[in-house]
N, C-alpha and C positions, 0 to 999 in steps of 0.2 A: 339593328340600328334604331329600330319604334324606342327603346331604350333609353339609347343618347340624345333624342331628340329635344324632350323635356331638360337636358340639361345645356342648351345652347346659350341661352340668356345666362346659366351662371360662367359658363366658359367665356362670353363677352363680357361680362363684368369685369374678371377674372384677368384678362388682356387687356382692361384701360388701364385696372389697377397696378398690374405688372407693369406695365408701362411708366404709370407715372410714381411709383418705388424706385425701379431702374435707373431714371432720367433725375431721381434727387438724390443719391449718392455719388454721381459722378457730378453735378452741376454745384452740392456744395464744397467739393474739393477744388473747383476750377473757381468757383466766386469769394471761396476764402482765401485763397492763393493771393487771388486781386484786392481784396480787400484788408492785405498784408497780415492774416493771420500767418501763426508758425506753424511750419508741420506738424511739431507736439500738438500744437491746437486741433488740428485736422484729425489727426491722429484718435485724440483726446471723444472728439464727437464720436467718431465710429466705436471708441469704448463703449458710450453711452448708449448708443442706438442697441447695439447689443445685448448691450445689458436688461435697456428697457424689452428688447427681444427675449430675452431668460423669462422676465417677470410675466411676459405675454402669455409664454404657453405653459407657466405654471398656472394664472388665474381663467383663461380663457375657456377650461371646462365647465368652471362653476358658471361664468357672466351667462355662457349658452343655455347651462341648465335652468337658469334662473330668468332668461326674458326671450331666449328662443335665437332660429341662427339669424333671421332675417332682422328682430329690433337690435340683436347685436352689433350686425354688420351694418346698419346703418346708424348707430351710434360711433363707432371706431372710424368710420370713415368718413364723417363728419369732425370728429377729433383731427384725425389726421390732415383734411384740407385743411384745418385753420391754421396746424402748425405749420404749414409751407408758407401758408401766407406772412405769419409772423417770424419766419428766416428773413424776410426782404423788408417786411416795416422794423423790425430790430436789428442790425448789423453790428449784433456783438455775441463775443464766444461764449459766455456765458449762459448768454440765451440761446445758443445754436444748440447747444448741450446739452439746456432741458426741454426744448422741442423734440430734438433726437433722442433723449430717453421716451418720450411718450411715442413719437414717431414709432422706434421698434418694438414700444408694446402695442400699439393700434394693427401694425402690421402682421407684426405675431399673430396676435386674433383673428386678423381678416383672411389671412392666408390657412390658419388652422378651421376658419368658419368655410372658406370655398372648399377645400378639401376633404373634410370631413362632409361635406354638403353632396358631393362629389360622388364619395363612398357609399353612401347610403342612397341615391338616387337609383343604382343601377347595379341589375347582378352580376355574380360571379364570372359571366361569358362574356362580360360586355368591360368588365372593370379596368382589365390591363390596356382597350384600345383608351377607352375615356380616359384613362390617368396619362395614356402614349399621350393622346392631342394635347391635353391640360400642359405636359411637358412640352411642346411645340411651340403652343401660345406663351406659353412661360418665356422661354430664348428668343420666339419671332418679337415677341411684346419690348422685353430689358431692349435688347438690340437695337430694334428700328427707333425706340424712343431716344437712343443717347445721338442723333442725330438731327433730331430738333434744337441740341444745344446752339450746334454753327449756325443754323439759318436764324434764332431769334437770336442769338448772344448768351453769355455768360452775366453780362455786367447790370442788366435792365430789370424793372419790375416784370417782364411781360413774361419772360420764363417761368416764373415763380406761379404765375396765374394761371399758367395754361398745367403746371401740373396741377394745381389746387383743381381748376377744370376737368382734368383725367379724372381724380380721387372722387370727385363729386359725382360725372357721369358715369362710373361703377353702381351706383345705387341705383340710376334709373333698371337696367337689366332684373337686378335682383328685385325689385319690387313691382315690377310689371310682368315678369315671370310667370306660367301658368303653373311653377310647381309651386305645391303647398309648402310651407313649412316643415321641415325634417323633425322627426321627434328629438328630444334634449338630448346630450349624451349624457348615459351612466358615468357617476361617479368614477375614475380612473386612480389608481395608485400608483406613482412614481415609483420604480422600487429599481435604485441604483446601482444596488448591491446584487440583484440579482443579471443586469445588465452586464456585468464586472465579471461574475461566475462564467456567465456565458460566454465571451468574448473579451479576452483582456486587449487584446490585439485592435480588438473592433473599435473596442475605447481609444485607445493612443489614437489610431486614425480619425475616429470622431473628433476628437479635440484640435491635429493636427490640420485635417483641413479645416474646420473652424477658426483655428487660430490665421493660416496661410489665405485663407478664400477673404476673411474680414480685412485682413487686412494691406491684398490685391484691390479690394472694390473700393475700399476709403483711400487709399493713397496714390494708388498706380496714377491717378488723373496732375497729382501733383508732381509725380518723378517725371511722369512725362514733358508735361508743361517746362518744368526745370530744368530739360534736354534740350529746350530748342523747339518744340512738335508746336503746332499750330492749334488751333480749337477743334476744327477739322479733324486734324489729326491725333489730336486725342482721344476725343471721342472713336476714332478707326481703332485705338490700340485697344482701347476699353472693351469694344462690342468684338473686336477679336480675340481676346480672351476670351469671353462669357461663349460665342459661336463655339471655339476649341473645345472649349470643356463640355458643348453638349455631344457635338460630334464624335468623340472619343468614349461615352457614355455605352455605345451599342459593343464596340468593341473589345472593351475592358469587359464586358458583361459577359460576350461569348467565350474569351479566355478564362472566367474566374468558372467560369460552370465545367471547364475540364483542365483547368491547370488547379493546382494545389494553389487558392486564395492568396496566403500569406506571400506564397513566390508572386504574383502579379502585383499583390499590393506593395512589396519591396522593389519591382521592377519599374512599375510606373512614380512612386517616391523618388527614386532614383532619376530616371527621366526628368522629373517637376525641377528635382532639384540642378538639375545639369541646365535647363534653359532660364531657367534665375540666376543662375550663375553667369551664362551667356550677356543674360540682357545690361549685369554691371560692368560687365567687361570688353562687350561690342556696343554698348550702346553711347 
């Protein structure tokens, strides 16, 4: 554990940051709703944010090579509070769009800078609990934060501030940290094709839940809301999804290590697809 110890200020950062990530994808599906954007529009953002997400963890090796992970991460995450701030001083889609392209490239990098931060802090025997907890904080962090929505509101500046407030108190952790700066990473090559040789299967699933997960976390807040559900309530459906998918994580893991992968991966497909189906038809 002497190990993990040095990495506790980045796993605190790590849980405001998650948090206040978490608590703006479901807050601006619930304040454009109100503020009579279209679901296209809704929709339309979470393109962007993703997108700006692609572009993150394409340039994100160089930014670290080039100024190191701590002036990165507190570069990006100073980008990133401002653009929350300016969702709520501009209340138009246009601007929600290119907030959210830079949002998920800030986020991209900050998430590739604690992980990668992560990786290299600690060895081989110590690596799979450290990434376990980082995973904890991850779920405990998204979770407990989309529950701030009901207590301030959806509709007020003060939501909007106190995540700008998360984003910002992530930086205290990482720069009062007693660990040093990580050396830069080496250069990395994308290589797509050989990704594709090795897993054609892996890919369709990669894209698959890409495409289902983005577009459960950008909308779900608005099907809900469009049902009838409360703010309250919303926010319950949202963090019980995100709870599901962690808790299924261990299980799916001990089947695929002694069932034939592709049977568990068609199995639980199957599954996803039966309780999506459920939810248009009971709900």
């Amino acid at each position: 554990m002497s190990s993990i110890r040095p990495m506790i200020p980045l796993l605190l950062a790590a849980g405001i940051l998650l948090g206040g990530n978490g608590l703006q994808s479901t807050l601006i599906a619930l304040r454009g709703a109100q503020e009579g954007f279209s679901a296209s529009d809704i929709g339309l953002m979470g393109t962007f944010y993703f997108a700006g997400f692609l572009l993150g963890c394409l340039a994100i090796t160089r930014i670290m090579k080039a100024v190191g992970h701590i002036r990165a991460f507190s570069a990006l995450a100073a980008i990133a509070s401002v653009g929350t701030l300016l969702l709520v001083l501009v209340i138009d889609p246009v601007m929600w769009c290119a907030v959210r392209l830079a949002g998920g490239f800030c986020f991209a990098g900050l998430f590739t800078i604690v992980e990668s931060w992560l990786n290299s802090g600690v060895g081989n025997h110590d690596r799979a609990r450290v990434l376990a907890i980082y995973r904890m904080v991850d779920i405990g962090s998204v979770t407990s934060a989309q529950f701030l929505i009901p207590v301030f509101g959806a509709g007020g500046f003060a939501i909007f501030a106190i995540m700008s407030m998360m984003i910002t108190l992530s930086l205290v952790p990482v720069s009062l940290g007693d660990r040093s700066n990580p050396a830069p990473p080496e250069e990395v090559k994308l290589d797509l094709a050989r990704v594709w040789r090795i897993s054609p299967l892996g890919c369709f699933g990669c894209i698959a839940v890409g495409v289902t997960n983005s577009a459960f976390r950008t909308l779900s807040p608005v099907y809900a809301e469009q049902i009838g559900m409360s703010v309250a309530d919303v926010v319950t459906f949202v963090s019980v999804g995100i709870f599901g998918g962690a808790i299924i994580q261990y299980p799916l893991g001990y089947l695929s290590d002694r069932w034939d992968r592709r049977r568990v991966l068609l199995i639980t497909t199957c599954c996803a697809m039966l309780s999506a189906l459920a939810l248009v038809f009971i709900a």
